[in-house]
PyMOL Python script that loads the backbone (N, CA, C, O; Angstrom):
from pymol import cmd

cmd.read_pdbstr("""\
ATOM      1  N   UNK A   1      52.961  17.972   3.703  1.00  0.00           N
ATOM      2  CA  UNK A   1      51.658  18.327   3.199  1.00  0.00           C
ATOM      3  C   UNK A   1      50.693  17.166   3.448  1.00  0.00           C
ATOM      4  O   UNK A   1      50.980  15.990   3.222  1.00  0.00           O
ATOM      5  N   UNK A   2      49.245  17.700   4.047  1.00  0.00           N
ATOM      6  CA  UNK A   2      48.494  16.427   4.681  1.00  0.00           C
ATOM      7  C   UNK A   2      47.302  15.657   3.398  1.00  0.00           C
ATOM      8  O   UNK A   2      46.273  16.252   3.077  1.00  0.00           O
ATOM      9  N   UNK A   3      47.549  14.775   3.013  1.00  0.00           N
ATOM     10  CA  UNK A   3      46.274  14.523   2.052  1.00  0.00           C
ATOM     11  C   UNK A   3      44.858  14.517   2.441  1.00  0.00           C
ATOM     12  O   UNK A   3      44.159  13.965   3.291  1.00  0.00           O
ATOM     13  N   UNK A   4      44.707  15.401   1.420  1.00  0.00           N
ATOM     14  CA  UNK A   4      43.272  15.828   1.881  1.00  0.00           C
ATOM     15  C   UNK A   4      41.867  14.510   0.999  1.00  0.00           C
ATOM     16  O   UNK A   4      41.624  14.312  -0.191  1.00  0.00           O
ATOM     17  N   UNK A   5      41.223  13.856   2.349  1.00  0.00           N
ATOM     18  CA  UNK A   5      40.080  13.428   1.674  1.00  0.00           C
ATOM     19  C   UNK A   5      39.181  13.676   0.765  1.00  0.00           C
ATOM     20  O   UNK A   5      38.740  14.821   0.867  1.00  0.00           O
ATOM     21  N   UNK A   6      38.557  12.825  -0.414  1.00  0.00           N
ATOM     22  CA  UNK A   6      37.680  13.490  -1.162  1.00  0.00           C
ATOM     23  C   UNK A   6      36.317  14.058  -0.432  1.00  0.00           C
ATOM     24  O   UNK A   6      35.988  13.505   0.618  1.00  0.00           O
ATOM     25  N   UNK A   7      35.587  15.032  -0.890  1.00  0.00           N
ATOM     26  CA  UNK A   7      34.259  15.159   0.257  1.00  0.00           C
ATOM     27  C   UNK A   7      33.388  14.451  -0.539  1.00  0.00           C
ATOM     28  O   UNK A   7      33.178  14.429  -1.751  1.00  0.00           O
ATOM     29  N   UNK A   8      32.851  13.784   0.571  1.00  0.00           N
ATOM     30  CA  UNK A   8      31.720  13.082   0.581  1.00  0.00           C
ATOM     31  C   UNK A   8      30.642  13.578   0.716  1.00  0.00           C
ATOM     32  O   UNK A   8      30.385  14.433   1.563  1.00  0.00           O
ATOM     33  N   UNK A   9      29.495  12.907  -0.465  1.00  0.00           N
ATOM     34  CA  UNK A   9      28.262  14.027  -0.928  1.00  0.00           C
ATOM     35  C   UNK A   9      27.465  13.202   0.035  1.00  0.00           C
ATOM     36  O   UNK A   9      27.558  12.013   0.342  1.00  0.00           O
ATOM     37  N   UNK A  10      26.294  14.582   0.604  1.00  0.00           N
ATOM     38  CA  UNK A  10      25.120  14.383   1.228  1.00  0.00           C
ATOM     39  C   UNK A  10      24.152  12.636   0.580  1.00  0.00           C
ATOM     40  O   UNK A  10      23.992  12.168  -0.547  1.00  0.00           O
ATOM     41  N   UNK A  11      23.881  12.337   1.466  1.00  0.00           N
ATOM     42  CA  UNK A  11      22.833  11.259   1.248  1.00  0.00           C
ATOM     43  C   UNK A  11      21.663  11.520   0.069  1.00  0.00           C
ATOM     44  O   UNK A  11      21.258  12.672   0.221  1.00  0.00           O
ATOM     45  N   UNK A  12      21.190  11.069  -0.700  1.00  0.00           N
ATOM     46  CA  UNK A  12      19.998  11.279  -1.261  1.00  0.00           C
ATOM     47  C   UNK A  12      18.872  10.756  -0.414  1.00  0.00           C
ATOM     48  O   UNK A  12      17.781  11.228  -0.735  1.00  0.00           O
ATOM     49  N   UNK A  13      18.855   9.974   0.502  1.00  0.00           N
ATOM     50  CA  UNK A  13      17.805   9.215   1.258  1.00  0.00           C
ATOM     51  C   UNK A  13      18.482   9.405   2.325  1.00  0.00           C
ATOM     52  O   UNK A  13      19.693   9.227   2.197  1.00  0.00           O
ATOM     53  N   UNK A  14      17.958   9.831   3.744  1.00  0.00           N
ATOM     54  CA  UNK A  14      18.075   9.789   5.002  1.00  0.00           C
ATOM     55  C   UNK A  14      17.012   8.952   5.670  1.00  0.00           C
ATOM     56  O   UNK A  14      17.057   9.085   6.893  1.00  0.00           O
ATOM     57  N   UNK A  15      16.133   8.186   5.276  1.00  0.00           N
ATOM     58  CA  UNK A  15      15.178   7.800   6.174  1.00  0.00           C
ATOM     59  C   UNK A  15      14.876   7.966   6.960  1.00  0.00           C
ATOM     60  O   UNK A  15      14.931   7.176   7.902  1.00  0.00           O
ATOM     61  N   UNK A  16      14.421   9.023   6.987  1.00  0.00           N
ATOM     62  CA  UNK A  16      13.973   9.736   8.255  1.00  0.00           C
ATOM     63  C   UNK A  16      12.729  10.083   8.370  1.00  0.00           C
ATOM     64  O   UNK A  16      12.206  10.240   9.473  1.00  0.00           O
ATOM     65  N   UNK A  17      11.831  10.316   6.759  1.00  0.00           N
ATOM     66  CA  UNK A  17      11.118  10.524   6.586  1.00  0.00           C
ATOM     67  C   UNK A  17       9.485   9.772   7.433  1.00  0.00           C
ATOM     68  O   UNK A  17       8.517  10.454   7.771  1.00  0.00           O
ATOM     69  N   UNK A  18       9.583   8.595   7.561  1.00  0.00           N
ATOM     70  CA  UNK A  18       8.578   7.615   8.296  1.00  0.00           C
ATOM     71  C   UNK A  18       8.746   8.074   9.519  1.00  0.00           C
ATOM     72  O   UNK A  18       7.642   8.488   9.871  1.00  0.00           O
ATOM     73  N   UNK A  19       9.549   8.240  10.401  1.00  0.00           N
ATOM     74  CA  UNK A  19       9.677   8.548  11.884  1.00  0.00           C
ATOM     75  C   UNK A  19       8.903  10.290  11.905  1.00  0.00           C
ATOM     76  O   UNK A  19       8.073  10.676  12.728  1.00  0.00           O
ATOM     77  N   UNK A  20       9.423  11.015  10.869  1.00  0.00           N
ATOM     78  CA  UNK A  20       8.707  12.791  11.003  1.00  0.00           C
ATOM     79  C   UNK A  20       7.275  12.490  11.104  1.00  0.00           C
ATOM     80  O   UNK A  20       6.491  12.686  12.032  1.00  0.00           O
ATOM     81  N   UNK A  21       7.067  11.844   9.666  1.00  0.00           N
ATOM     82  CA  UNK A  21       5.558  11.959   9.374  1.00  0.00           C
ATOM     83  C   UNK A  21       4.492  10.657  10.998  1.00  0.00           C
ATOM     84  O   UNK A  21       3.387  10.902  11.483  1.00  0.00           O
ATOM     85  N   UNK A  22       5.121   9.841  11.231  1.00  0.00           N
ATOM     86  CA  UNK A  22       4.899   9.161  13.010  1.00  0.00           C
ATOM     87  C   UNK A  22       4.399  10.002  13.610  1.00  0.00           C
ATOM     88  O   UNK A  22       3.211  10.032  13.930  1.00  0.00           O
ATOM     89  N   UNK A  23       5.785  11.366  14.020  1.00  0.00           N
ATOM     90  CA  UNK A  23       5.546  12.079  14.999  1.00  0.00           C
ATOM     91  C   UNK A  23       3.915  13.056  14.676  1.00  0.00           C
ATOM     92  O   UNK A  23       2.809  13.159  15.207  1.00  0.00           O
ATOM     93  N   UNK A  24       4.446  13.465  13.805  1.00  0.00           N
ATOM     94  CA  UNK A  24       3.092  13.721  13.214  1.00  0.00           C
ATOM     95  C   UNK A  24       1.194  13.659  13.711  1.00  0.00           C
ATOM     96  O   UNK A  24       0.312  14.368  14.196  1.00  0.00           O
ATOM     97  N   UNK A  25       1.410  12.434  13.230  1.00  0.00           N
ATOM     98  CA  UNK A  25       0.216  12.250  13.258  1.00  0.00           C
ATOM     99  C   UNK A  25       0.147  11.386  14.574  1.00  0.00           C
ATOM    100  O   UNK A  25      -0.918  10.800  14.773  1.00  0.00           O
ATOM    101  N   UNK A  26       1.160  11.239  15.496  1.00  0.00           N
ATOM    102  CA  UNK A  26       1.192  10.526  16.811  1.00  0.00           C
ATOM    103  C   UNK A  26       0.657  12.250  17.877  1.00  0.00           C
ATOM    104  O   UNK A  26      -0.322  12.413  18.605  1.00  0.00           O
ATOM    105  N   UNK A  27       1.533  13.010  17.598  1.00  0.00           N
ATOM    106  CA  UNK A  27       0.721  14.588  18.283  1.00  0.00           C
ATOM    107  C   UNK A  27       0.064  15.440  17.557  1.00  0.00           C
ATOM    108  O   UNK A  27       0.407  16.622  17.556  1.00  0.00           O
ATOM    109  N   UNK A  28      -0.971  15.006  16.828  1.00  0.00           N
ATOM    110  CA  UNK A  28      -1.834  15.515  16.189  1.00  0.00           C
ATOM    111  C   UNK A  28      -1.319  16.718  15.474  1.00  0.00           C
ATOM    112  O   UNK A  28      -2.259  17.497  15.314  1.00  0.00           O
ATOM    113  N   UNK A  29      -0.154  17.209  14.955  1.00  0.00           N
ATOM    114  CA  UNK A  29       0.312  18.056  14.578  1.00  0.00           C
ATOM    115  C   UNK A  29      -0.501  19.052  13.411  1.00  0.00           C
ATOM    116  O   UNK A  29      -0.349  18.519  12.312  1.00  0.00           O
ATOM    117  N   UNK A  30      -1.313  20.326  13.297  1.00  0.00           N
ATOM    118  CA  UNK A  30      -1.489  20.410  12.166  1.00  0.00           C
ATOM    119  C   UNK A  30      -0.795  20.697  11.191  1.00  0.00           C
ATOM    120  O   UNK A  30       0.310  21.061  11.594  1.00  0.00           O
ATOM    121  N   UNK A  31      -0.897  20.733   9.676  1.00  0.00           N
ATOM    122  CA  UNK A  31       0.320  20.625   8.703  1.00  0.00           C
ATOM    123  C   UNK A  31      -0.431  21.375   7.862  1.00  0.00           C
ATOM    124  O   UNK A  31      -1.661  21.360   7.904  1.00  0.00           O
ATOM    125  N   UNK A  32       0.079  21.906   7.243  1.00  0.00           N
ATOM    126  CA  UNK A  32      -0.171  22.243   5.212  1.00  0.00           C
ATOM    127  C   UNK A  32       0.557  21.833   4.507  1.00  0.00           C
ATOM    128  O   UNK A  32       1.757  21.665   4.723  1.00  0.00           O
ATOM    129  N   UNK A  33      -0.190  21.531   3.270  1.00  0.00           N
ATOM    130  CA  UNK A  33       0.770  20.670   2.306  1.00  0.00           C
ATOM    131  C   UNK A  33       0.367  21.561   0.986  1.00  0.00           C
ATOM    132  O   UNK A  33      -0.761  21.829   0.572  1.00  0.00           O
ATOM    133  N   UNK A  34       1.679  21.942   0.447  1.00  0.00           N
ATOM    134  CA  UNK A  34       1.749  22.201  -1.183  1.00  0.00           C
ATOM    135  C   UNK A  34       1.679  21.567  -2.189  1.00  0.00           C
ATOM    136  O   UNK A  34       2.784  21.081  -2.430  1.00  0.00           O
ATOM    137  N   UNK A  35       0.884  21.285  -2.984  1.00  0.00           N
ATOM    138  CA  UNK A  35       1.188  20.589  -3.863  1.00  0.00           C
ATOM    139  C   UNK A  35       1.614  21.208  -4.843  1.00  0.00           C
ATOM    140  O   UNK A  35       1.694  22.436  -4.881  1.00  0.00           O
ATOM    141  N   UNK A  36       2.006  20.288  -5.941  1.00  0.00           N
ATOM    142  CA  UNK A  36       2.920  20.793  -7.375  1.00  0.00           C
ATOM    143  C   UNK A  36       2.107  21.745  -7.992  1.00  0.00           C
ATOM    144  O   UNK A  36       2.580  22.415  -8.909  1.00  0.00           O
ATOM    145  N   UNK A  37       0.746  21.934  -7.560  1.00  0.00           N
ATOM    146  CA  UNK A  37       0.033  22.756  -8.667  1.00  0.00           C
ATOM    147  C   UNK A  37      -0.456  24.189  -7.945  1.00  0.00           C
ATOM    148  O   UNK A  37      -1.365  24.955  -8.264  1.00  0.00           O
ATOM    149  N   UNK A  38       0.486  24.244  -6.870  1.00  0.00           N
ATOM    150  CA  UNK A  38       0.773  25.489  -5.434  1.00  0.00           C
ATOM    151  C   UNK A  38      -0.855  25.569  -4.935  1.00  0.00           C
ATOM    152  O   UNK A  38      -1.299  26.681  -4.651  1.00  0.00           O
ATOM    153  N   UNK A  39      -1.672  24.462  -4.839  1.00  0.00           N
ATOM    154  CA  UNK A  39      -2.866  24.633  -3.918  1.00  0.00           C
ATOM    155  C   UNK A  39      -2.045  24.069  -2.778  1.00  0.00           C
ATOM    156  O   UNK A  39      -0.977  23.500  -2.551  1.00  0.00           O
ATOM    157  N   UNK A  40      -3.317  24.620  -2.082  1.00  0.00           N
ATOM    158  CA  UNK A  40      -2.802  24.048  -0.792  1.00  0.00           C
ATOM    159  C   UNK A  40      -3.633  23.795   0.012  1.00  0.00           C
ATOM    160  O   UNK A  40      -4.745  24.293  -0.165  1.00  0.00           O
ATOM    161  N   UNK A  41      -3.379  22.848   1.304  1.00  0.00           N
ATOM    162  CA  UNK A  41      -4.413  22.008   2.298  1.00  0.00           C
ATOM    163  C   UNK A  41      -3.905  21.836   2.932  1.00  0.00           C
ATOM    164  O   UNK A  41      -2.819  21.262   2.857  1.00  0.00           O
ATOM    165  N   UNK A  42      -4.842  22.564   4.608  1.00  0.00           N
ATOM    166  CA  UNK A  42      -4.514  22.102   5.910  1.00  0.00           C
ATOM    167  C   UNK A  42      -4.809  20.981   6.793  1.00  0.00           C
ATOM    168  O   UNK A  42      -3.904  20.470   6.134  1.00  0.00           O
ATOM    169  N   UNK A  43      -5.096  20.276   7.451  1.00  0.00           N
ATOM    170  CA  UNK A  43      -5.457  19.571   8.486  1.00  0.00           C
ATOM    171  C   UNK A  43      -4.685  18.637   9.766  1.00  0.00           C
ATOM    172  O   UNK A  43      -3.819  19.071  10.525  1.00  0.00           O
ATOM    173  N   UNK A  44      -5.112  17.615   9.761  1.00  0.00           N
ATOM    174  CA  UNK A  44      -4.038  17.028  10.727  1.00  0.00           C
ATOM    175  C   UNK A  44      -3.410  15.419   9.658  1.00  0.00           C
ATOM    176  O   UNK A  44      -4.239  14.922   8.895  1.00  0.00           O
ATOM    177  N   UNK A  45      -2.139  14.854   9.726  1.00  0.00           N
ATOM    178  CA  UNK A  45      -2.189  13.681   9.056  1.00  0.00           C
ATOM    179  C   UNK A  45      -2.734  12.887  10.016  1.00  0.00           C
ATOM    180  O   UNK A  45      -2.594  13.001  11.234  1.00  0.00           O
ATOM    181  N   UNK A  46      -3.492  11.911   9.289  1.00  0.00           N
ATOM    182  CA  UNK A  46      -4.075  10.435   9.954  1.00  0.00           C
ATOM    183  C   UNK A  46      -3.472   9.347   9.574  1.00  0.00           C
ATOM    184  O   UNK A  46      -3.749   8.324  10.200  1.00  0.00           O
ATOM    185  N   UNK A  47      -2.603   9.276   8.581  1.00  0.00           N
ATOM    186  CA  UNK A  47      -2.416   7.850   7.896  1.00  0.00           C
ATOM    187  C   UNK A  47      -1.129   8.421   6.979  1.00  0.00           C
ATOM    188  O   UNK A  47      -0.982   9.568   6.557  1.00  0.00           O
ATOM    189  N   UNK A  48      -0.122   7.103   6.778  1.00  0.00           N
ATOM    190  CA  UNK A  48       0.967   7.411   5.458  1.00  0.00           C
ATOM    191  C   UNK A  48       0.964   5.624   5.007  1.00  0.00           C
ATOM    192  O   UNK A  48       0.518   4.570   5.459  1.00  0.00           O
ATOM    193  N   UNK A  49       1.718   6.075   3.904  1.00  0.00           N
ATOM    194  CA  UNK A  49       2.278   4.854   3.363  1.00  0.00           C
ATOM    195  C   UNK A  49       3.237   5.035   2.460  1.00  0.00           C
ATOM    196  O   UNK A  49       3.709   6.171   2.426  1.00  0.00           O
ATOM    197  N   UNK A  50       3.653   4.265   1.736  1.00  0.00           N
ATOM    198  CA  UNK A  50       5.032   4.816   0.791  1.00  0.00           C
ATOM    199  C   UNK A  50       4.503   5.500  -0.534  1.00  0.00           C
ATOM    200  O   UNK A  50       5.335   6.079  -1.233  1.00  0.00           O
ATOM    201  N   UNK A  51       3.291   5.477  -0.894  1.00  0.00           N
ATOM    202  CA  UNK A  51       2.844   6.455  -1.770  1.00  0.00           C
ATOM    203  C   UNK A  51       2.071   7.519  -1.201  1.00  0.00           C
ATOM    204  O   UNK A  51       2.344   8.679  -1.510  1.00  0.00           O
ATOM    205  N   UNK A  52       1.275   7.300  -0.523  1.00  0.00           N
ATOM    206  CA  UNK A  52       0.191   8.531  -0.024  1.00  0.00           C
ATOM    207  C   UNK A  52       0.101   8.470   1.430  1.00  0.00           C
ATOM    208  O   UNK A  52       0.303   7.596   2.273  1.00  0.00           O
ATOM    209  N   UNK A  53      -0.450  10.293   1.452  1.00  0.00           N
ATOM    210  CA  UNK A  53      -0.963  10.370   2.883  1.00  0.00           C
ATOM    211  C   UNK A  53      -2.297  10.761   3.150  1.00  0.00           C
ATOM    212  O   UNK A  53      -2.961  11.229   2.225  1.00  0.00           O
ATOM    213  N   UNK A  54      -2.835  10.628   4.390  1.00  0.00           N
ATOM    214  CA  UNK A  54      -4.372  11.110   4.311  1.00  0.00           C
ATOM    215  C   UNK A  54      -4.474  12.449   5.367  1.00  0.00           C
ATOM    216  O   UNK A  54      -3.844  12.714   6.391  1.00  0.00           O
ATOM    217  N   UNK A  55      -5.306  13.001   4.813  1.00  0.00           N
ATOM    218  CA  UNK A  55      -4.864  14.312   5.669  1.00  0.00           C
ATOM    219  C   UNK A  55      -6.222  14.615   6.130  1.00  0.00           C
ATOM    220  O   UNK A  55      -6.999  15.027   5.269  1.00  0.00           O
ATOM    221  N   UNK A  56      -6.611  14.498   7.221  1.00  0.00           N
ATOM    222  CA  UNK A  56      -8.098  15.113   7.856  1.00  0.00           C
ATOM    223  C   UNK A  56      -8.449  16.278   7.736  1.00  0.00           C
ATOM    224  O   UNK A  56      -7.519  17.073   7.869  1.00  0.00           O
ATOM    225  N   UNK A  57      -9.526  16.758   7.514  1.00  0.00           N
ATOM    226  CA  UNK A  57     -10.019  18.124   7.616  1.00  0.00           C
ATOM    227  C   UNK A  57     -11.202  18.395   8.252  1.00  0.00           C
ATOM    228  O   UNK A  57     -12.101  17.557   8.314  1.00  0.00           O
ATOM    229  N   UNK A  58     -11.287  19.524   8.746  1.00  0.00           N
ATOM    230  CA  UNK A  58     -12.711  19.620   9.812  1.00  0.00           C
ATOM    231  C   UNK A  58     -12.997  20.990   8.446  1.00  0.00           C
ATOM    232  O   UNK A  58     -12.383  21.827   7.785  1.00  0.00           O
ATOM    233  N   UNK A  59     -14.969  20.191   8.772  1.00  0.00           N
ATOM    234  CA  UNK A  59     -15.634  20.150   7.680  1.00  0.00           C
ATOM    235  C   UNK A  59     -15.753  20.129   6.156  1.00  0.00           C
ATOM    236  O   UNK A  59     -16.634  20.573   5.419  1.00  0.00           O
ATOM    237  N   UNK A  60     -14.646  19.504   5.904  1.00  0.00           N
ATOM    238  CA  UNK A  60     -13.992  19.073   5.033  1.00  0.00           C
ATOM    239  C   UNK A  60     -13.852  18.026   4.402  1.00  0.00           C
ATOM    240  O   UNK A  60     -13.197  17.254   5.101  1.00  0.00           O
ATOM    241  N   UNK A  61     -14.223  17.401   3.069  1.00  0.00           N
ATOM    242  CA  UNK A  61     -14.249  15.870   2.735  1.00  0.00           C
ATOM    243  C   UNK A  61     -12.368  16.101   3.274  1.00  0.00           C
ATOM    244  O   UNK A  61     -11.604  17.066   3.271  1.00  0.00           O
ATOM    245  N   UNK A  62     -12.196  14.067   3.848  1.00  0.00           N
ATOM    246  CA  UNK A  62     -10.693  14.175   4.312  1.00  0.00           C
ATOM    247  C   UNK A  62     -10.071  13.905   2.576  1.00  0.00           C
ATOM    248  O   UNK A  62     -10.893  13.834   1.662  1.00  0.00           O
ATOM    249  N   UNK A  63      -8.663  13.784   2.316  1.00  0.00           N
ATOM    250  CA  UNK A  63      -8.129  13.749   1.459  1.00  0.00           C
ATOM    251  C   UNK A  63      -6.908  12.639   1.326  1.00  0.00           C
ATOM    252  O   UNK A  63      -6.213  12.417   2.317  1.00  0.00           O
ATOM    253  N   UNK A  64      -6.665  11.950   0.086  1.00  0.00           N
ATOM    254  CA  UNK A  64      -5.653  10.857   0.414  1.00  0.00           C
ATOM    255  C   UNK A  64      -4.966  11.611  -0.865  1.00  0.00           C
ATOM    256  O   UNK A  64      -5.569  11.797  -1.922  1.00  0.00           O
ATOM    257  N   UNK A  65      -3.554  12.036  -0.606  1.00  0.00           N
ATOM    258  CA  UNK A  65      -2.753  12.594  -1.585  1.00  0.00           C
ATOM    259  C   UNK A  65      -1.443  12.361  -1.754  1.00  0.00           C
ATOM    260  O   UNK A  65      -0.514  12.765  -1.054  1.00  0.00           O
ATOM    261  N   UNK A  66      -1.401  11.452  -3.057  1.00  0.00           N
ATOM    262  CA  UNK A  66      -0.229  10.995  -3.310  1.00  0.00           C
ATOM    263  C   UNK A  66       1.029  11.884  -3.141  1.00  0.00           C
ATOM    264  O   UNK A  66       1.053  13.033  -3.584  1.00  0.00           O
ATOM    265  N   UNK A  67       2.333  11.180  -2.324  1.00  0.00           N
ATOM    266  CA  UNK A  67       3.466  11.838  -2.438  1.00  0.00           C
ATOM    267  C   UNK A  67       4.326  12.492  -3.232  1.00  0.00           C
ATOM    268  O   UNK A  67       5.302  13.209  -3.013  1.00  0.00           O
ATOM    269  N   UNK A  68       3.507  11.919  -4.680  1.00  0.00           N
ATOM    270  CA  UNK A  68       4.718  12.520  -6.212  1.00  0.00           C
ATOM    271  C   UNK A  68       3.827  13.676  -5.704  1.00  0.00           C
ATOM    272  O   UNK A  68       4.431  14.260  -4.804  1.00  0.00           O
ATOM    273  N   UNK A  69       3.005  14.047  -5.866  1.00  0.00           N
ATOM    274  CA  UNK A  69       2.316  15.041  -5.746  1.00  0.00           C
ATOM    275  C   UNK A  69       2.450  16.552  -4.862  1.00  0.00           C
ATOM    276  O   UNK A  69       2.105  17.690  -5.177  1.00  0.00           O
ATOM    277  N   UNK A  70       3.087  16.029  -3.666  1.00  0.00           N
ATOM    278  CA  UNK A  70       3.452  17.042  -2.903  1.00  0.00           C
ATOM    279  C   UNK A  70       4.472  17.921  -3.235  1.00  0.00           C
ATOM    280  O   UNK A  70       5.557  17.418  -3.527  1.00  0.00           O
ATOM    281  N   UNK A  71       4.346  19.216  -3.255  1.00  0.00           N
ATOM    282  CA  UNK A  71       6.020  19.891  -3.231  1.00  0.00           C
ATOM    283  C   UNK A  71       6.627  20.062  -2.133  1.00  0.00           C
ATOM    284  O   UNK A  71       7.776  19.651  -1.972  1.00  0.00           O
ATOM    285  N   UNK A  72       5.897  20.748  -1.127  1.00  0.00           N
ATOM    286  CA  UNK A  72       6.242  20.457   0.193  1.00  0.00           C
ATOM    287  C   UNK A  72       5.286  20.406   1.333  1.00  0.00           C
ATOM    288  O   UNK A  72       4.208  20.965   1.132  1.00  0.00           O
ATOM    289  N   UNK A  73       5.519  19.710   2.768  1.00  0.00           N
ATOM    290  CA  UNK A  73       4.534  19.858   3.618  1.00  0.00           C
ATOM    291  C   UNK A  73       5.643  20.714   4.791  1.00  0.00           C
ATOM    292  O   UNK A  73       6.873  20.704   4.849  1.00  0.00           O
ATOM    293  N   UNK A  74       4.485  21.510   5.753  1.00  0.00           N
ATOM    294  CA  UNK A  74       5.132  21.803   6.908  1.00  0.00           C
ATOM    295  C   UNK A  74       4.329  22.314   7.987  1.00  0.00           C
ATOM    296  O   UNK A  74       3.186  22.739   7.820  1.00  0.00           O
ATOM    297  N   UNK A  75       4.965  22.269   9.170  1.00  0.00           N
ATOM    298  CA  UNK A  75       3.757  22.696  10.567  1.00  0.00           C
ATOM    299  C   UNK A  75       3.090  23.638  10.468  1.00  0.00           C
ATOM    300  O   UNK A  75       3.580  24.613   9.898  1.00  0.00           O
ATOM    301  N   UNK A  76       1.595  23.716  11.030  1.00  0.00           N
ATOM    302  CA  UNK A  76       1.451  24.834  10.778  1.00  0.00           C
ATOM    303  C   UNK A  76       1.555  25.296  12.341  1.00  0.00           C
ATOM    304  O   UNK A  76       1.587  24.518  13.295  1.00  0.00           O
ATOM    305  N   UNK A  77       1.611  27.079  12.424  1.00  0.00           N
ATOM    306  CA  UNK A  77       1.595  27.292  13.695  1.00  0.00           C
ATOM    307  C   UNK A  77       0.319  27.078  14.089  1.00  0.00           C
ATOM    308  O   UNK A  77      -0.722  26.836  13.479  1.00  0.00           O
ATOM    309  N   UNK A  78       0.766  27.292  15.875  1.00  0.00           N
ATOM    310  CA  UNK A  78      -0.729  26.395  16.711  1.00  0.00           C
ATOM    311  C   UNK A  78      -0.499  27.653  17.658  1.00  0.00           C
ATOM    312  O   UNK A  78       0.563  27.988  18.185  1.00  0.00           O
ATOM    313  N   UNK A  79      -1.815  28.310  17.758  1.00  0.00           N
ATOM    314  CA  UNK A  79      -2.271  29.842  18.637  1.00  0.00           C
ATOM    315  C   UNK A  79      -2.040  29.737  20.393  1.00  0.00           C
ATOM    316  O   UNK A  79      -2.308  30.701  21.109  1.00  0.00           O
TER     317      UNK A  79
END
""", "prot")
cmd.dss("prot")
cmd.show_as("cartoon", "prot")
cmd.util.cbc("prot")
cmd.orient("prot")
């Protein structure tokens, strides 16, 4: 009988996160972002840091919105 390894749990941190949000705003990607309070906002990212991101908008004041804040972001489609 073969002993079986314990399984090993998923990462809580992959750091991966800085390289996505790069690509990002390196190909102008547009995004929407959810926030916790289910509004939501499109544009392109311009800027991150380990608390906030800034998110451009055409005709739009741009926006700097903290990360606790987000529930989720994701691509938007492009026509």
């Amino acid at each position: 009988m073969a002993t079986q390894k314990p399984k090993t749990r998923a990462p809580e941190q992959t750091f991966e996160e800085p390289a996505y949000l790069r690509q990002l705003i390196d190909d102008a990607v547009p995004v929407r972002i959810r926030m916790r309070t289910n509004e939501e906002f499109s544009g392109i990212l311009e800027y991150y840091d380990a608390s906030f991101v800034r998110l451009t908008r055409k005709g739009e004041p741009n926006l700097f919105i903290y990360k606790h804040d987000i529930k989720y972001l994701f691509e938007e489609e492009t026509a």
